[in-house]
N, C-alpha and C positions, 0 to 999 in steps of 0.2 A: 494438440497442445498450443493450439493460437487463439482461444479465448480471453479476454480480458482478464478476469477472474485469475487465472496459469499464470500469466503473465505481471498481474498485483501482486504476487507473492511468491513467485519460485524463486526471487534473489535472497529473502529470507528463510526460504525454506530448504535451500542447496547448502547438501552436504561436503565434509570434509571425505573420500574414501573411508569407507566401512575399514579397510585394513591400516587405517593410519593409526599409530598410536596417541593414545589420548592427550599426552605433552603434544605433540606434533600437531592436534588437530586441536589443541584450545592455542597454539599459535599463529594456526592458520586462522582460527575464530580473529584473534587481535588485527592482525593481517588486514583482513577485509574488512573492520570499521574502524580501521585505521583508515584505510584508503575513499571510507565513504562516509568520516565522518568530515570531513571541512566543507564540503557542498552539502552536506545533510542539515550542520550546524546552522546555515542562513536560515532552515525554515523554521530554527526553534528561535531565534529570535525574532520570528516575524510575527509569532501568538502569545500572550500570555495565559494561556488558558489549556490550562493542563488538565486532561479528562481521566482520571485514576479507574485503572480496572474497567475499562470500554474500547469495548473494537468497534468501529467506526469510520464518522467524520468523512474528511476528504483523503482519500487513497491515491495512490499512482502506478501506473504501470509502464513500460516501455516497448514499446513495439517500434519495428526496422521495417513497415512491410508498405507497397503502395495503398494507399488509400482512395477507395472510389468515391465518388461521389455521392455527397449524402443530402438527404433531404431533410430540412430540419423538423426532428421528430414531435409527434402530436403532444402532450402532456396526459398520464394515464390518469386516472383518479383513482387516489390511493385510499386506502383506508385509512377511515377515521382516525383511527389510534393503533401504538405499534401492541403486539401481544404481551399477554403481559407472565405467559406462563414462561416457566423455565426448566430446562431441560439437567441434571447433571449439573449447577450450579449456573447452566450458561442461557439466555435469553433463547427466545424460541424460534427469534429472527434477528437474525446481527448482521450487518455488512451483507446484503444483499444474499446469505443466507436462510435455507428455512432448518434448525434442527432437528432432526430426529432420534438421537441419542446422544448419552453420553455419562459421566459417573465423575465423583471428586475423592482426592485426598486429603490428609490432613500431615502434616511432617510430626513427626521424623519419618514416616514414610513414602517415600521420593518419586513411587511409581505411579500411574495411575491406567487404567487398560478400558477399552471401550469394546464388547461383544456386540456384533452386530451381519448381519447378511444384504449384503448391497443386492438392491433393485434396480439400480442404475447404475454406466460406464464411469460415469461425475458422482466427486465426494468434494465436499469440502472437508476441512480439520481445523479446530477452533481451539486454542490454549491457552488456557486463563490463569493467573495466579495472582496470590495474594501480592509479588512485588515484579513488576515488568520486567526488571533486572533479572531475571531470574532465567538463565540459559536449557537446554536440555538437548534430547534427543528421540525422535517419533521412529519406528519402527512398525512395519505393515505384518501381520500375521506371524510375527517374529525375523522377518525380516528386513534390513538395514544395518543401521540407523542413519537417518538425515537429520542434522542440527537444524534444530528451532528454536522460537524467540515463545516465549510468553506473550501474550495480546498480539495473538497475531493472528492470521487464517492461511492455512496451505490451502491450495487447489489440487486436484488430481483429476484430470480431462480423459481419462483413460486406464482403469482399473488394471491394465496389464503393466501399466507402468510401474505400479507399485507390487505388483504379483498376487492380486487379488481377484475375482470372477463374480460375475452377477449370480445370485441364488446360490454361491458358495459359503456359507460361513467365516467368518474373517474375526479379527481383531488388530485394534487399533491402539499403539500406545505409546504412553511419554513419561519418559524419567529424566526429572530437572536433576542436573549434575552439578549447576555452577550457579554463583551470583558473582557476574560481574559489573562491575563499578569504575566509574570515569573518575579517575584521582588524578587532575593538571591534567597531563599531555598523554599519561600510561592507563591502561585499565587495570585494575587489581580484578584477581578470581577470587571471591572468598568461600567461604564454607554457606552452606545452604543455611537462611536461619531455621531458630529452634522452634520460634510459633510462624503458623502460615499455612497455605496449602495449594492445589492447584488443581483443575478443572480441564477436564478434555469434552469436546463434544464433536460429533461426524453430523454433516449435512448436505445438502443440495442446492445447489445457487441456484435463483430464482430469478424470475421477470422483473425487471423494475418496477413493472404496474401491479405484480402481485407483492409485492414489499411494503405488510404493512408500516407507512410515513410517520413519524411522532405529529402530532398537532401544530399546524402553522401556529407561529404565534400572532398575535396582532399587530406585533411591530418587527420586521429583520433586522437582525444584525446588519451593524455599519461593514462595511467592507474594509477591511484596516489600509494602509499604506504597506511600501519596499519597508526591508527589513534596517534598520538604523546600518548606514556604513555602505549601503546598496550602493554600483553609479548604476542608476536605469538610465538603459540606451533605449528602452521603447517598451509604450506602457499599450495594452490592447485591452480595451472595453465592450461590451456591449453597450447599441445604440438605446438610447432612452427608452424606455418601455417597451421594449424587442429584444427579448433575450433569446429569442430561438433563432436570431439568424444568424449565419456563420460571417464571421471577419478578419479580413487578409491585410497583414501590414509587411512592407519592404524592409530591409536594412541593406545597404551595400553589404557587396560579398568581400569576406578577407575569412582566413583563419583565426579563429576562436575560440572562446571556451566561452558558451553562453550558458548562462543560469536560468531556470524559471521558477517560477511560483504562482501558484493559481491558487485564487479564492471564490468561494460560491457565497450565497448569499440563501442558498434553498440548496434541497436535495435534487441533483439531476448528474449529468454526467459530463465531460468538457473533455473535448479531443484537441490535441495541437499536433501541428503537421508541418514539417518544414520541407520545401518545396515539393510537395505533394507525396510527403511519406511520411505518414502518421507515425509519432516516436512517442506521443507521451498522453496518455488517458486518465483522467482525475475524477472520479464517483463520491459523491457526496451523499450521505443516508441522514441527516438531520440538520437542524434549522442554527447548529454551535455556530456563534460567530469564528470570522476564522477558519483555523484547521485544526480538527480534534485530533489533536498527538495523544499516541498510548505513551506513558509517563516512562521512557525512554530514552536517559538523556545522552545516549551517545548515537544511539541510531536512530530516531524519532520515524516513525511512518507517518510520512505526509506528503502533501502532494506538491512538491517540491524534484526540479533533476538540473544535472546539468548534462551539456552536452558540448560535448569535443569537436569542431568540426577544421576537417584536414582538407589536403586539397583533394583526397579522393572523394570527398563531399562536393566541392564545387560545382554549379550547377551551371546548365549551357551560358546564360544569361550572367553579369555580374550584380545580377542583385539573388539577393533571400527571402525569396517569399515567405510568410510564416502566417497560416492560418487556422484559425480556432473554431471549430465548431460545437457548438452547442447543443444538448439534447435533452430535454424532462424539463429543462431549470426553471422557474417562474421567477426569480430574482434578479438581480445582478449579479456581475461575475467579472473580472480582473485580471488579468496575467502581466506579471512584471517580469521581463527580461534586464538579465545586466550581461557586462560583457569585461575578461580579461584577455585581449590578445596577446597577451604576453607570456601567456601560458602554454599558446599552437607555436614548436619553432617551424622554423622553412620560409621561405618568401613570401611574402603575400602575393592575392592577385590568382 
């Protein structure tokens, strides 16, 4: 369960207790983008460019773990153009998966099931719908359910985790329960609408180099600025025409709540690591300026985090190192750090 891929989307894909009742567990829904929508909200105003009904763009994940040393990786050559077949209403490669099945609904009926017998330990799960808002819950062979988001991909690193076996017959499925909706400060649940529908598809993450790439365009995307209202305490680039090497920038050490934001400029991948513990991994699949947010206005997946840091963070030295490394990108690429210490109480120091 320590692949990047697991670690992209098990905070979306983590359920309420199967034995919660349904009030209890669409409170707990509020709960948690309640608490994750005010650091989410910087990165939706840092794009204008809302990508409807596409999984994608720039992702993020969070990892705690030490990070070795890495070598800045070759750049693979991608294929020409992405596929263009579709599987179940979903592309035949999305986000760094390849699919291999899948089936759609149409509403009024809310369920949709995906028949299939895994050949391998790794699945991905792909959920598409006609309005991103559109909440549910996946279930493994009948068993669960864990709440999920529309436009989004689970991972599954381990087929026993979900109670599934290679060469066993299985079934995959999701029934959208909910639309909810960001009205001011509250989410409203509403009722499912009446036209619409939604799409599940199972796959296998893939190599980056076997990912077929959409088409470089001729010209990249500009790489935007901090998001309006930002204070950046320290901006980290790559060096002119060297994007593959990795770059370590300082900030005195105190308690903090620092923000990131990362932009690509090309598809590749970008690791940050704060004094030598990789926390935050960002994979870009196409050439969108920006970060292609699924049209999610209260949770946006992007590659955006913030991070808390206490004194059991503190590091021998009083400075923070913080360094980026880079892998696949042929472009530019940007991380804007801000910072509220007013957020960490306790003493500084």
């Amino acid at each position: 369960m320590n692949t990047p891929l697991r670690e992209l989307f098990e905070d979306l894909a983590a359920a309420p207790p199967t034995s919660m009742p349904q009030a209890a567990r669409l409170t707990d829904v509020h709960r948690r983008i309640s608490r994750t929508r005010r650091r989410r909200a910087l990165a939706a105003t840092a794009t204008v460019t809302a990508v409807v009904l596409a999984i994608g763009g720039t992702t993020a994940v969070l990892r705690d773990t030490a990070a070795p040393p890495v070598t800045p990786a070759a750049t693979p050559t991608p294929s020409p153009s992405p596929s263009l077949k579709t599987i179940g209403g979903v592309p035949e490669y999305v986000a760094g998966v390849r699919i291999f099945a899948g089936a759609t609904a149409e509403f009024p009926d809310n369920t949709v099931t995906v028949r299939f017998t895994p050949t391998s330990k790794r699945l991905a799960i792909v959920v598409r719908c006609s309005d991103n808002a559109i909440r549910g819950e996946l279930s493994y062979s009948g068993k669960g359910p864990r709440f999920a988001h529309c436009g989004t991909v689970s991972a599954v690193d381990d087929l026993s985790e979900v109670n599934l076996e290679v060469g066993k017959p299985a079934t995959v499925t999701f029934t959208a329960t909910m639309l909810l909706r960001l009205a001011g400060r509250h989410h409203d649940s509403l009722p499912l609408p009446a036209r619409g529908g939604i799409s599940l598809a199972v796959g296998v993450p893939v190599a980056f180099g076997d990912f077929p790439l959409p088409p470089r365009p001729a010209t990249l995307p500009a790489l935007p600025g901090p998001p309006p209202g930002w204070s950046v305490v320290k901006t980290v680039r790559n060096a002119p025409g060297d994007p593959l090497t990795p770059v370590t920038v300082e900030l005195p050490w105190k308690p903090q709540d620092l923000n990131f934001i990362v932009h690509l400029q090309t598809p590749g991948t970008v690791r940050v690591s704060l004094t030598g513990k990789e926390f935050l991994t960002c994979v870009k699949w196409d050439f969108e300026p920006g970060m292609a947010d699924p049209t999610q206005p209260d949770v946006p997946d992007s590659c955006t985090e913030e991070r808390l840091l206490g004194p059991a963070d503190k590091p021998r030295s009083n400075t923070l190192a913080i360094t980026v490394r880079p892998e696949h990108v042929t472009g530019d690429w940007v991380v804007f750090i801000s910072s509220d210490a007013s957020l960490v109480g306790g003493p500084h120091g």
